[in-house]
C-alpha positions as CSV (number, residue, x, y, z in Angstrom):
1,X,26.8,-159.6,44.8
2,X,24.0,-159.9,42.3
3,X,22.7,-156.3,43.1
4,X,26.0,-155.4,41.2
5,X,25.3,-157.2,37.7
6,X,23.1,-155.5,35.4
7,X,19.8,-156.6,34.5
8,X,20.3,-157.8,31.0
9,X,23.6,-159.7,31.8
10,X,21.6,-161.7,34.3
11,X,19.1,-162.3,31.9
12,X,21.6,-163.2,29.3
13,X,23.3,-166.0,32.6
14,X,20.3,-167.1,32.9
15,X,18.8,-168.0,29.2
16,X,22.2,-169.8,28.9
17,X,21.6,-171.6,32.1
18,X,18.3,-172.7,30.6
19,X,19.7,-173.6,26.9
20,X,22.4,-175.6,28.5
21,X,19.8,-177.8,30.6
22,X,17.6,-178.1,27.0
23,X,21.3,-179.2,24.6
24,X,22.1,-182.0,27.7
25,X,18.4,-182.7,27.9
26,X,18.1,-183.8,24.6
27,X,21.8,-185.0,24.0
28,X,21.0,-187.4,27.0
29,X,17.5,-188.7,26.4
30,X,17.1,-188.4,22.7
31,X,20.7,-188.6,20.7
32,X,20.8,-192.4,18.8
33,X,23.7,-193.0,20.8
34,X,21.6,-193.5,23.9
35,X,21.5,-196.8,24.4
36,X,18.1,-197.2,25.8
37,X,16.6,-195.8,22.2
38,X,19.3,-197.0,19.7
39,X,17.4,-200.2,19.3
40,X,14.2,-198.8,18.8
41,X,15.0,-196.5,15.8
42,X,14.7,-197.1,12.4
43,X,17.6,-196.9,9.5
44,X,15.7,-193.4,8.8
45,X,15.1,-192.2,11.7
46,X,18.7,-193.0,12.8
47,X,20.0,-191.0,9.9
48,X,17.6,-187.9,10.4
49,X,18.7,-187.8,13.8
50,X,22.4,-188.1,13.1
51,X,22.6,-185.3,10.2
52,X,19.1,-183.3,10.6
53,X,17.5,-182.9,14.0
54,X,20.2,-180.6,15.0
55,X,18.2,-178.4,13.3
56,X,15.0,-180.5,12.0
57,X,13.8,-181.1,15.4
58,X,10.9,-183.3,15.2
59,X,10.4,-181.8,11.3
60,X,10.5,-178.1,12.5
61,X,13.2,-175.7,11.8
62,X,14.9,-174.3,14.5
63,X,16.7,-172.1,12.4
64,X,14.2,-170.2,10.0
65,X,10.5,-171.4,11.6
66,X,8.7,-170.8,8.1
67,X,11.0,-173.8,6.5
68,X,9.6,-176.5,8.2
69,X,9.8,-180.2,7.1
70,X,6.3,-180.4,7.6
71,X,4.2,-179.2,4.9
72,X,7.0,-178.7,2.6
73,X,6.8,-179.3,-1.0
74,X,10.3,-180.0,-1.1
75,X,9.4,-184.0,-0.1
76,X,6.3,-184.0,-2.5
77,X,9.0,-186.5,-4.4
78,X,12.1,-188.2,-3.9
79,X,13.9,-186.5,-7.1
80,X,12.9,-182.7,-5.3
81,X,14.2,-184.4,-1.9
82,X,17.2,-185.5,-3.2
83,X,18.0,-182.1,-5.3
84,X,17.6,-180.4,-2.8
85,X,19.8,-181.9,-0.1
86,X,22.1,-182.3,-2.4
87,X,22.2,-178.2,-3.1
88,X,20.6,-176.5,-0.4
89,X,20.3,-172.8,0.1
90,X,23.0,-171.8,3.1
91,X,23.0,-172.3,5.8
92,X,22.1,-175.7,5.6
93,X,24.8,-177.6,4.8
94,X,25.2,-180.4,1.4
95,X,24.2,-183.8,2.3
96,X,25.4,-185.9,-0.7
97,X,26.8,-188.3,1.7
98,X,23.2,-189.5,2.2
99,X,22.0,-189.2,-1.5
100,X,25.2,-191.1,-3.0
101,X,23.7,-194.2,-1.0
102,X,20.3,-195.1,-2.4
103,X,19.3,-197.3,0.7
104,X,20.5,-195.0,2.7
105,X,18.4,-192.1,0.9
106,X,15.6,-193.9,0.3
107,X,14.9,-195.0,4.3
108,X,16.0,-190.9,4.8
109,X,13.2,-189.8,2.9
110,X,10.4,-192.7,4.3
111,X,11.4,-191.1,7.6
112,X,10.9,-187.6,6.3
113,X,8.1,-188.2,4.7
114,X,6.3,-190.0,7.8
115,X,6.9,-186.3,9.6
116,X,4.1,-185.2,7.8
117,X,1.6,-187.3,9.5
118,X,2.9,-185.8,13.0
């Protein structure tokens, strides 16, 4: 039976086999919902992994690889951090629900900022 399916849609089956394992992977073992890390994490960390690692993984970008977190000057200061959550080039989406709450903002961008040593 798989003599009859072209190459590429078997490539194709089986990438998504492998992405699949990688998203449950991760939702499983590093999500802040998993109870065996929730304690461990701090207020920033928390919050970057709730509304950034989707796409910030460990301070990369998984959608445009040159943006990285990590040696970007958009966290040389917490005024350039905050503007530019707040107003972010598509397709990253506004995150004004973290920058309305300074506590909040200001664990975000300890967090973000700690990347840098990584």
């Amino acid at each position: 039976m798989l003599n009859k399916i072209p190459y590429s849609l078997k490539f194709l089956l089986i990438g998504s086999c492998i992405y699949t394992v990688f998203v449950l992977a991760y939702t499983l073992l590093v999500q802040p919902g998993n109870a065996q890390h929730k304690g461990d994490l701090s207020t920033g960390e928390r919050l970057f992994k709730k509304n950034c690692s989707g796409c910030h993984l460990s301070g990369g970008n998984l959608i445009k690889a040159e943006k990285s977190i990590i040696g970007s000057k958009k966290i040389l200061s917490k005024a350039v951090f905050k503007d530019f959550i707040d107003n972010p080039p598509p397709p990253m989406p506004k995150f004004k629900n973290l920058t309305s709450n300074p506590e909040q903002f200001n664990e975000l961008y300890k967090y973000v900022t700690s990347l840098m040593g990584k």
